[in-house]
Biopython code that builds the backbone (N, CA, C, O; Angstrom):
import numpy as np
from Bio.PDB.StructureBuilder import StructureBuilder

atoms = [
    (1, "UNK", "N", (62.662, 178.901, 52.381)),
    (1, "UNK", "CA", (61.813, 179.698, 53.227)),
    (1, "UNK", "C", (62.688, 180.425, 54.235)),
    (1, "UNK", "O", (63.511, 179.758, 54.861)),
    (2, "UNK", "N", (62.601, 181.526, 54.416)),
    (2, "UNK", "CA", (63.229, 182.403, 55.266)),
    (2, "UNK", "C", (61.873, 182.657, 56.707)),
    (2, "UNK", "O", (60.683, 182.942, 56.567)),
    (3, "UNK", "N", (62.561, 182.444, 57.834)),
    (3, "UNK", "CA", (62.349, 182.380, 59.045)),
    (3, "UNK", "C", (62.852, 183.281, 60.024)),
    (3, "UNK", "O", (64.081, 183.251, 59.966)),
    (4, "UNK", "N", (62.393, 184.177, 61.018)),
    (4, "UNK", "CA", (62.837, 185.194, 62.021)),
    (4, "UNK", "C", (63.665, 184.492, 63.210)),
    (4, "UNK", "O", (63.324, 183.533, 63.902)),
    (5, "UNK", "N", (64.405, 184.962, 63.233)),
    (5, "UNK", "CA", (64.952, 184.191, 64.446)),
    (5, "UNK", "C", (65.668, 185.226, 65.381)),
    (5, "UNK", "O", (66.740, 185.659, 64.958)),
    (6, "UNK", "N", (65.210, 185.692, 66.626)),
    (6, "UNK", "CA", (65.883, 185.883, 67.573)),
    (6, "UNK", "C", (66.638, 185.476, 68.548)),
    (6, "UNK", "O", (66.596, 184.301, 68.914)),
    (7, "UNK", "N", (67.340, 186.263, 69.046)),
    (7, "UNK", "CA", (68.290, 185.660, 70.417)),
    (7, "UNK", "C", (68.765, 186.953, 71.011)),
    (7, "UNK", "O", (69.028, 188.020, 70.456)),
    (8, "UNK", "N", (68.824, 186.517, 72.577)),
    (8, "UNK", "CA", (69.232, 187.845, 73.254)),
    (8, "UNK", "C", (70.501, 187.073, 74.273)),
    (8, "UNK", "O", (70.490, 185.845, 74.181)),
    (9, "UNK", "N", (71.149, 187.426, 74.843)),
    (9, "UNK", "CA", (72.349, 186.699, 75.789)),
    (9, "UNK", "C", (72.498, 185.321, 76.254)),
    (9, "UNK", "O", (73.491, 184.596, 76.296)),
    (10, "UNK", "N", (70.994, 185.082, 76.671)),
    (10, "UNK", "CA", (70.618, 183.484, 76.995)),
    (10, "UNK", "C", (69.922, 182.738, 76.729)),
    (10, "UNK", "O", (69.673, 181.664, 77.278)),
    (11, "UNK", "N", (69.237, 183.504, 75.274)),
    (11, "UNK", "CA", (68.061, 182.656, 74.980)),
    (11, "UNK", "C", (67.984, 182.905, 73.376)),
    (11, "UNK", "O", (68.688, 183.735, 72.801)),
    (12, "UNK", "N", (66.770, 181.842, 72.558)),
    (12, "UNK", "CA", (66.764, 182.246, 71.638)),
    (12, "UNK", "C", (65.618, 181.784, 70.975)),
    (12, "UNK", "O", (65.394, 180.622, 71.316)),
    (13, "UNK", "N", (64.714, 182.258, 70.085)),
    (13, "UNK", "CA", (63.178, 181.897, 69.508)),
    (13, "UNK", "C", (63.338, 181.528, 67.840)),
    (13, "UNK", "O", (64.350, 181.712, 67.165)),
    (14, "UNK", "N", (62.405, 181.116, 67.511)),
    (14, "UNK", "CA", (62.047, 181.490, 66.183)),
    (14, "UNK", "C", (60.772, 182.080, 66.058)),
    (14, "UNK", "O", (59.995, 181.303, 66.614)),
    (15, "UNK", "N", (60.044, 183.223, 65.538)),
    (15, "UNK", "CA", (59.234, 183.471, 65.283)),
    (15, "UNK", "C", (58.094, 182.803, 64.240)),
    (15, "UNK", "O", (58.222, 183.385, 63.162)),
    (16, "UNK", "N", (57.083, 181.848, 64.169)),
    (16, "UNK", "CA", (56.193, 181.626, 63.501)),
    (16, "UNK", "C", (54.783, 182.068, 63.628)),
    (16, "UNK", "O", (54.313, 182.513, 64.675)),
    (17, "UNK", "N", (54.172, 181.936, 62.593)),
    (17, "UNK", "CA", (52.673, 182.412, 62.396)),
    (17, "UNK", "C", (52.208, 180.817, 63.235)),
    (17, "UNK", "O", (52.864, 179.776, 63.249)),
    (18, "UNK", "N", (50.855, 181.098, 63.883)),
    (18, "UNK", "CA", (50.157, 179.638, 64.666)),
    (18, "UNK", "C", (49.975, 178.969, 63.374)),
    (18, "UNK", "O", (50.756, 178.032, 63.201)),
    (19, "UNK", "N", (49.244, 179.176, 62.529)),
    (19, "UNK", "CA", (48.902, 179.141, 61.730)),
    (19, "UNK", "C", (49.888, 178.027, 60.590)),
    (19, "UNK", "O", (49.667, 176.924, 60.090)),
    (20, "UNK", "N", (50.480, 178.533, 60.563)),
    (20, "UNK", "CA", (51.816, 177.871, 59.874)),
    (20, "UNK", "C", (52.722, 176.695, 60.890)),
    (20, "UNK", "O", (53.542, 175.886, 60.456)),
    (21, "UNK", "N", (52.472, 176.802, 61.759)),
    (21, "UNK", "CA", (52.845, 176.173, 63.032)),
    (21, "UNK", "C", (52.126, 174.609, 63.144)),
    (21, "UNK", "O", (52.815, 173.605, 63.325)),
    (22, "UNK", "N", (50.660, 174.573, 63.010)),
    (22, "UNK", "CA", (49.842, 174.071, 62.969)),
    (22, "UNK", "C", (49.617, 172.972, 61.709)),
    (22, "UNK", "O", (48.964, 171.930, 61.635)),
    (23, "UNK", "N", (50.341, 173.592, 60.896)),
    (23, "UNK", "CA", (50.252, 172.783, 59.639)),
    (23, "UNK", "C", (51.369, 171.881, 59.382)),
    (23, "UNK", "O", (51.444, 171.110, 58.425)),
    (24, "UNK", "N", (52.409, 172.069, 60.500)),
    (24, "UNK", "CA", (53.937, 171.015, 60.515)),
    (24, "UNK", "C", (53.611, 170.508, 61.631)),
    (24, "UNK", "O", (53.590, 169.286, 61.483)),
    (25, "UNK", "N", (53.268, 170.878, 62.974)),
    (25, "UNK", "CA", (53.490, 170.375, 64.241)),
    (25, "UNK", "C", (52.255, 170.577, 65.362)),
    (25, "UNK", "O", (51.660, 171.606, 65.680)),
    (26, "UNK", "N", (52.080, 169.013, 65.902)),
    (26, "UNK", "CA", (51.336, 168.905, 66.588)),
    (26, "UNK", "C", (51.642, 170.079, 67.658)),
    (26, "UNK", "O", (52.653, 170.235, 68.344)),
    (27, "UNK", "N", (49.833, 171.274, 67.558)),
    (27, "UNK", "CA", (50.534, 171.791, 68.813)),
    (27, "UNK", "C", (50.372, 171.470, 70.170)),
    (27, "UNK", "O", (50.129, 172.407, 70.931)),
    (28, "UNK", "N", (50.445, 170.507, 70.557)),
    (28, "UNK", "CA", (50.604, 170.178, 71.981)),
    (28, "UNK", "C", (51.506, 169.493, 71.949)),
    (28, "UNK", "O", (51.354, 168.503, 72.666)),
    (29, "UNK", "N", (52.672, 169.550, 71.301)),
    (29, "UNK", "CA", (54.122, 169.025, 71.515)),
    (29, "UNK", "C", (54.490, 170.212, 71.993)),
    (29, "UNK", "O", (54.866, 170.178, 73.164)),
    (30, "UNK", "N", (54.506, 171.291, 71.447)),
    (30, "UNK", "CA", (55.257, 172.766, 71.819)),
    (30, "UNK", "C", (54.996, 173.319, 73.591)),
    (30, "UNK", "O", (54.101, 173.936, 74.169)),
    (31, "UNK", "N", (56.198, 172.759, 73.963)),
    (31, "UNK", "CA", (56.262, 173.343, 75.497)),
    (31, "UNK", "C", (55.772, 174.370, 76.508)),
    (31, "UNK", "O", (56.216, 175.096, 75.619)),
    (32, "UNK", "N", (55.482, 174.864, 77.104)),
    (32, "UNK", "CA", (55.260, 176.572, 77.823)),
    (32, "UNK", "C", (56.457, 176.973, 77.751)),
    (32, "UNK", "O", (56.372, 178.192, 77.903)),
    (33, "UNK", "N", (57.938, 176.596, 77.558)),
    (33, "UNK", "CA", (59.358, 177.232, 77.495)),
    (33, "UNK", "C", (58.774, 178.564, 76.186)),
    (33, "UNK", "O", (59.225, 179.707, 76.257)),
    (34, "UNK", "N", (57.931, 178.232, 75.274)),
    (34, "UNK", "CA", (57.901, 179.076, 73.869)),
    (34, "UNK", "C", (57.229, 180.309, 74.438)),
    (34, "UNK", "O", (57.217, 180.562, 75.642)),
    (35, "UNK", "N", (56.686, 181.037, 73.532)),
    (35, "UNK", "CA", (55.868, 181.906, 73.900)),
    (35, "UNK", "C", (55.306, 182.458, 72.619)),
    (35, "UNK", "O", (55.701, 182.281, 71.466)),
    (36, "UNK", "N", (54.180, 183.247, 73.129)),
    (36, "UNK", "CA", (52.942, 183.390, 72.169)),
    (36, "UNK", "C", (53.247, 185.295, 72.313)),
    (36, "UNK", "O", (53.801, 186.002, 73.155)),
    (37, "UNK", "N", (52.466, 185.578, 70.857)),
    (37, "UNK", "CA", (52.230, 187.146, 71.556)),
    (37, "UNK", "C", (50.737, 187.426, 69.943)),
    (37, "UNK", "O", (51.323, 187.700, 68.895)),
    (38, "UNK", "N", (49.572, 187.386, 69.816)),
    (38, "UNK", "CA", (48.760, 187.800, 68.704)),
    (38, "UNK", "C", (48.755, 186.606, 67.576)),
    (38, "UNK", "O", (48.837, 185.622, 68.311)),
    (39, "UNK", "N", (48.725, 186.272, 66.694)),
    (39, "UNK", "CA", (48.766, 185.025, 66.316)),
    (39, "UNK", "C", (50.324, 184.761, 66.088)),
    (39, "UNK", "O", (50.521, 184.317, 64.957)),
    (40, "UNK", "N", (51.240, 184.879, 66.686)),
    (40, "UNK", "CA", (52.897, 184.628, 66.154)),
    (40, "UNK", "C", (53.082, 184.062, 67.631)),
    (40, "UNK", "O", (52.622, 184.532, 68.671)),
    (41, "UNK", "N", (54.128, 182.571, 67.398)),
    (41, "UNK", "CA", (54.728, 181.680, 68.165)),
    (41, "UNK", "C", (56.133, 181.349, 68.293)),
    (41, "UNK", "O", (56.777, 180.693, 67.474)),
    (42, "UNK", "N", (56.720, 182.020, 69.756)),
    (42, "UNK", "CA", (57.937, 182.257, 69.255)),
    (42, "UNK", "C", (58.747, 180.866, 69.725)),
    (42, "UNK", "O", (59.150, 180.937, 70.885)),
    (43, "UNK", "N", (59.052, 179.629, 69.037)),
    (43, "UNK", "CA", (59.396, 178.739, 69.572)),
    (43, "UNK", "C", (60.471, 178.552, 70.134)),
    (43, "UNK", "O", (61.281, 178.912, 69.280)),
    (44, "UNK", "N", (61.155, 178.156, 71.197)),
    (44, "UNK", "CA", (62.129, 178.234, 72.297)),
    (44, "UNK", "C", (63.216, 177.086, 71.340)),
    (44, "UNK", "O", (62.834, 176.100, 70.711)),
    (45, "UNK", "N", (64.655, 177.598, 71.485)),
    (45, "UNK", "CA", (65.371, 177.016, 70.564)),
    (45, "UNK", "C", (66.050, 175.486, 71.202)),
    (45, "UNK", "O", (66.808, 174.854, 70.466)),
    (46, "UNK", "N", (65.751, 175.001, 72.478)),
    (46, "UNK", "CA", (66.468, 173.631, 72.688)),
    (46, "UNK", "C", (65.528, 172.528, 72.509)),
    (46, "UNK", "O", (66.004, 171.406, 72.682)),
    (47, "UNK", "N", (63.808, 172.642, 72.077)),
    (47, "UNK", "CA", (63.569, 171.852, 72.060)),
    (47, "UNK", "C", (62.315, 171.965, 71.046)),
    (47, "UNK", "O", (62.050, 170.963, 70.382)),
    (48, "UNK", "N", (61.661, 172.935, 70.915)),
    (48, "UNK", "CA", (60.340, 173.635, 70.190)),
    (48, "UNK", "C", (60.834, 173.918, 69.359)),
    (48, "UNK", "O", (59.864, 174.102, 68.624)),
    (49, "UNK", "N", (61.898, 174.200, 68.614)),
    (49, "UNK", "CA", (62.560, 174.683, 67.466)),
    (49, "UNK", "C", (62.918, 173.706, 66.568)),
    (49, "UNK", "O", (62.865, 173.736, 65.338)),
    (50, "UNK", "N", (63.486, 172.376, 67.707)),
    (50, "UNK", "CA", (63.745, 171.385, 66.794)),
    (50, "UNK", "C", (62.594, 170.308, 65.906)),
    (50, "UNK", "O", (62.686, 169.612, 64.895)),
    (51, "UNK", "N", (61.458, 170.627, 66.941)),
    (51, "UNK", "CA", (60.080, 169.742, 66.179)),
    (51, "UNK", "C", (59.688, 170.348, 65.341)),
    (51, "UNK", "O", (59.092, 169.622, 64.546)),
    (52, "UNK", "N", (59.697, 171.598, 64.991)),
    (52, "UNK", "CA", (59.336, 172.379, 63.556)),
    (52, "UNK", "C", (60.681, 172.030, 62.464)),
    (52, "UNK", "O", (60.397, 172.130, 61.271)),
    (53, "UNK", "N", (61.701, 171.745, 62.708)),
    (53, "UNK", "CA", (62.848, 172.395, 61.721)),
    (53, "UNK", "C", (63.178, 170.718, 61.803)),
    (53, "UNK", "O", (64.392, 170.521, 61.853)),
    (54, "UNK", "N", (62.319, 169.409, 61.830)),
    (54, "UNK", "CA", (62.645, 168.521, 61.911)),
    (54, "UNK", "C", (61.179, 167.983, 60.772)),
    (54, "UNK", "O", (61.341, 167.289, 59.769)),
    (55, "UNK", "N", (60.137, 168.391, 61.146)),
    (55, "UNK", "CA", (59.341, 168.544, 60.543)),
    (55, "UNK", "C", (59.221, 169.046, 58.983)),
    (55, "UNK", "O", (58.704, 168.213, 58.239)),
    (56, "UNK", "N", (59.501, 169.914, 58.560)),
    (56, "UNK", "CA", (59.666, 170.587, 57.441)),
    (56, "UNK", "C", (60.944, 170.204, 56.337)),
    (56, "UNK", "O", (60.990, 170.241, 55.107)),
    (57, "UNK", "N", (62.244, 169.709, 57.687)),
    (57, "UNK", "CA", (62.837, 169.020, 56.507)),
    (57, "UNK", "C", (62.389, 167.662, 56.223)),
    (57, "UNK", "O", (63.129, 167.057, 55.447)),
    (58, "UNK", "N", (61.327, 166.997, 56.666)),
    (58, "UNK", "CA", (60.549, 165.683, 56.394)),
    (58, "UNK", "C", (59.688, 166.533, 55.123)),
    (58, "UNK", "O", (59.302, 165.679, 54.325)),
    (59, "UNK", "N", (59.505, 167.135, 54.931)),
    (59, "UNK", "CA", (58.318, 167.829, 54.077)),
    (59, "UNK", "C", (59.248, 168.455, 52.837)),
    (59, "UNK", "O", (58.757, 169.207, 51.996)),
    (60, "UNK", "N", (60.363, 168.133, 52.831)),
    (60, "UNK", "CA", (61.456, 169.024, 51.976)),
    (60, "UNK", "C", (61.427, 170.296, 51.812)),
    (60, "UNK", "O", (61.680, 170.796, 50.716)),
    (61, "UNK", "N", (61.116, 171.009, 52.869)),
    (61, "UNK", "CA", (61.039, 172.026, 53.125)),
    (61, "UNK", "C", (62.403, 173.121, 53.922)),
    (61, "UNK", "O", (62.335, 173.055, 55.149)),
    (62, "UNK", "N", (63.434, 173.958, 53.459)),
    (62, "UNK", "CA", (64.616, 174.427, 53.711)),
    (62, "UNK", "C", (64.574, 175.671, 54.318)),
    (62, "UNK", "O", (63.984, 176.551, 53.691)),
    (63, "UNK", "N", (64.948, 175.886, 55.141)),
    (63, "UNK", "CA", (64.779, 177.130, 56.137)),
    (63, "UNK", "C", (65.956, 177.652, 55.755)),
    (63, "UNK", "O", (66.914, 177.103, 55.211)),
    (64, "UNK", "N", (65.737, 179.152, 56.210)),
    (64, "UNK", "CA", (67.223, 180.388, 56.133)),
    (64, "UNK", "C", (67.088, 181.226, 57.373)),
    (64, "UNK", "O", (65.905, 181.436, 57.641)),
    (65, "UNK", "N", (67.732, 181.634, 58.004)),
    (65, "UNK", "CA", (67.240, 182.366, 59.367)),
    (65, "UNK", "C", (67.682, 183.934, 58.722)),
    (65, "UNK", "O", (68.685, 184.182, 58.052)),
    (66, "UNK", "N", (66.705, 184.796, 59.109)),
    (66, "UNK", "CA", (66.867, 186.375, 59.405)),
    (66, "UNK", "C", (67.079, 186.633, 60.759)),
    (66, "UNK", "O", (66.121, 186.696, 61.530)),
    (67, "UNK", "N", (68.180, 186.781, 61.117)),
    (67, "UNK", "CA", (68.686, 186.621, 62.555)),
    (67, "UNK", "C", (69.031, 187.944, 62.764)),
    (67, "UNK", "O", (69.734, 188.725, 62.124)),
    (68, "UNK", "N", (68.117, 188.081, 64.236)),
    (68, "UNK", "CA", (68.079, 189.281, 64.993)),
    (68, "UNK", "C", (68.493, 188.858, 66.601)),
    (68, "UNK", "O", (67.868, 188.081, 67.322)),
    (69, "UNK", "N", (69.605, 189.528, 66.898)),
    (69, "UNK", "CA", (70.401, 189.779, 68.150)),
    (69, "UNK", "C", (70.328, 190.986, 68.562)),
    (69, "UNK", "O", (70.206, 191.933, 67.786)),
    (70, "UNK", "N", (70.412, 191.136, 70.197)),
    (70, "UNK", "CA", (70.210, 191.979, 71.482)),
    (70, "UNK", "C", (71.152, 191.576, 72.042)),
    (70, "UNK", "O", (71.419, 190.394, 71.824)),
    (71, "UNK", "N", (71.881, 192.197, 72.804)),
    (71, "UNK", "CA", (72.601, 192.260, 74.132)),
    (71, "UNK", "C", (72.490, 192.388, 75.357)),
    (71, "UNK", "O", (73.291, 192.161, 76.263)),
    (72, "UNK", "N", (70.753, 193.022, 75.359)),
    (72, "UNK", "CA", (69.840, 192.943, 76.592)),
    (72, "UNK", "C", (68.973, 191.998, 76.420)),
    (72, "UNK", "O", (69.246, 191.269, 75.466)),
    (73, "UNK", "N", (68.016, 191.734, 76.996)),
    (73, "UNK", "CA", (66.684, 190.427, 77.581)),
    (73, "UNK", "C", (65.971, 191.240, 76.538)),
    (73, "UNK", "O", (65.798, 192.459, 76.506)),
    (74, "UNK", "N", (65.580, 190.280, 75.665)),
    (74, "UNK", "CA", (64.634, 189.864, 74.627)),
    (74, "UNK", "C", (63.209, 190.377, 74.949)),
    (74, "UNK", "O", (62.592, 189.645, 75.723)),
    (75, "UNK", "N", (62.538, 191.511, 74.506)),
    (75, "UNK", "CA", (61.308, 191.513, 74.530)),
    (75, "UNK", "C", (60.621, 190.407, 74.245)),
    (75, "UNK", "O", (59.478, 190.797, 74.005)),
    (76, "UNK", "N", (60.658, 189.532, 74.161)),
    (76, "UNK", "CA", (60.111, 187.717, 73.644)),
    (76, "UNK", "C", (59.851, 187.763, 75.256)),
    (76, "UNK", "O", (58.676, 187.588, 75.579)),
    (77, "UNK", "N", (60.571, 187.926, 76.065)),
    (77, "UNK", "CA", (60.607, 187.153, 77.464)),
    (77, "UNK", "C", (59.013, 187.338, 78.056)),
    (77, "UNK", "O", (58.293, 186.421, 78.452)),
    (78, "UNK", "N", (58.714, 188.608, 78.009)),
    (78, "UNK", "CA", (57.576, 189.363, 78.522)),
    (78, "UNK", "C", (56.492, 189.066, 77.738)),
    (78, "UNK", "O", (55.528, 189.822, 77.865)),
    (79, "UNK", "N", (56.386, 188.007, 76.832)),
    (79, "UNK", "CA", (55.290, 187.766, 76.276)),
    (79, "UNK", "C", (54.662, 186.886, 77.243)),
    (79, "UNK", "O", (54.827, 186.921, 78.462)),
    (80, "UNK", "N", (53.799, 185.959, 76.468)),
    (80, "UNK", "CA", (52.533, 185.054, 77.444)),
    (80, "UNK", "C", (52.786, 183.781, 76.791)),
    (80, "UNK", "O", (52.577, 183.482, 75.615)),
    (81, "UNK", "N", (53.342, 182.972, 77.873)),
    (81, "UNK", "CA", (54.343, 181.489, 77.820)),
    (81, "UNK", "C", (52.877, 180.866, 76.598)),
    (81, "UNK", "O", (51.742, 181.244, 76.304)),
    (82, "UNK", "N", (53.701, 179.873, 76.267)),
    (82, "UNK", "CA", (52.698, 179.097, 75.376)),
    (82, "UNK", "C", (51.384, 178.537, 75.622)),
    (82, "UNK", "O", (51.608, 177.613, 76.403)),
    (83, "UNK", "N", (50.514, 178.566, 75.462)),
    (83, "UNK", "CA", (49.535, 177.528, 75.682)),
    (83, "UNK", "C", (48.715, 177.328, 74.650)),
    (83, "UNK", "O", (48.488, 178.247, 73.864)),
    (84, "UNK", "N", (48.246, 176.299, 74.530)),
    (84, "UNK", "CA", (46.901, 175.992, 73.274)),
    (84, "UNK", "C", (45.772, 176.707, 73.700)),
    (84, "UNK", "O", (44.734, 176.672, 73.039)),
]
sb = StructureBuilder()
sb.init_structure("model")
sb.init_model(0)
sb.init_chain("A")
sb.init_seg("    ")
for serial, (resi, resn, name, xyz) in enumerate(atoms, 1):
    if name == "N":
        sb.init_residue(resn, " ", resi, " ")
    sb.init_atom(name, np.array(xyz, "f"), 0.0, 1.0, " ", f" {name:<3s}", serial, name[0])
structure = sb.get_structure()
């Protein structure tokens, strides 16, 4: 499975559908560090990243990242922090 993954200078997400999110990981483990923007959850990479990508390899499930880098602040930032 191939997965979005951003990062900008100091930070870094993965992009998931809720949806898909929901079906590996309790969501009220996932922090306010993440952020939300329409149904896509961009999970914050020191700790929200690891309960999905810990999850899925329990499920034998293999991730690939499509990795997208900035050199400026992440339009991710300006989204709307996580909440259920």
């Amino acid at each position: 499975m191939k997965l979005r993954f951003y990062a900008d200078p100091g930070h870094s997400w993965l992009a998931v559908k809720r949806d898909f999110l929901a079906k590996y990981v309790d969501l009220k483990k996932v922090s306010t560090y993440s952020y939300q923007r329409n149904d896509s959850v961009y999970l914050e990479e020191d700790c929200d990243l690891g309960i999905l990508l810990n999850s899925l390899e329990a499920n034998g499930i293999s991730v690939e990242f499509d990795e997208k880098h900035t050199n400026k602040y992440s339009h991710i930032r300006n989204y709307d922090r996580y909440i259920i």
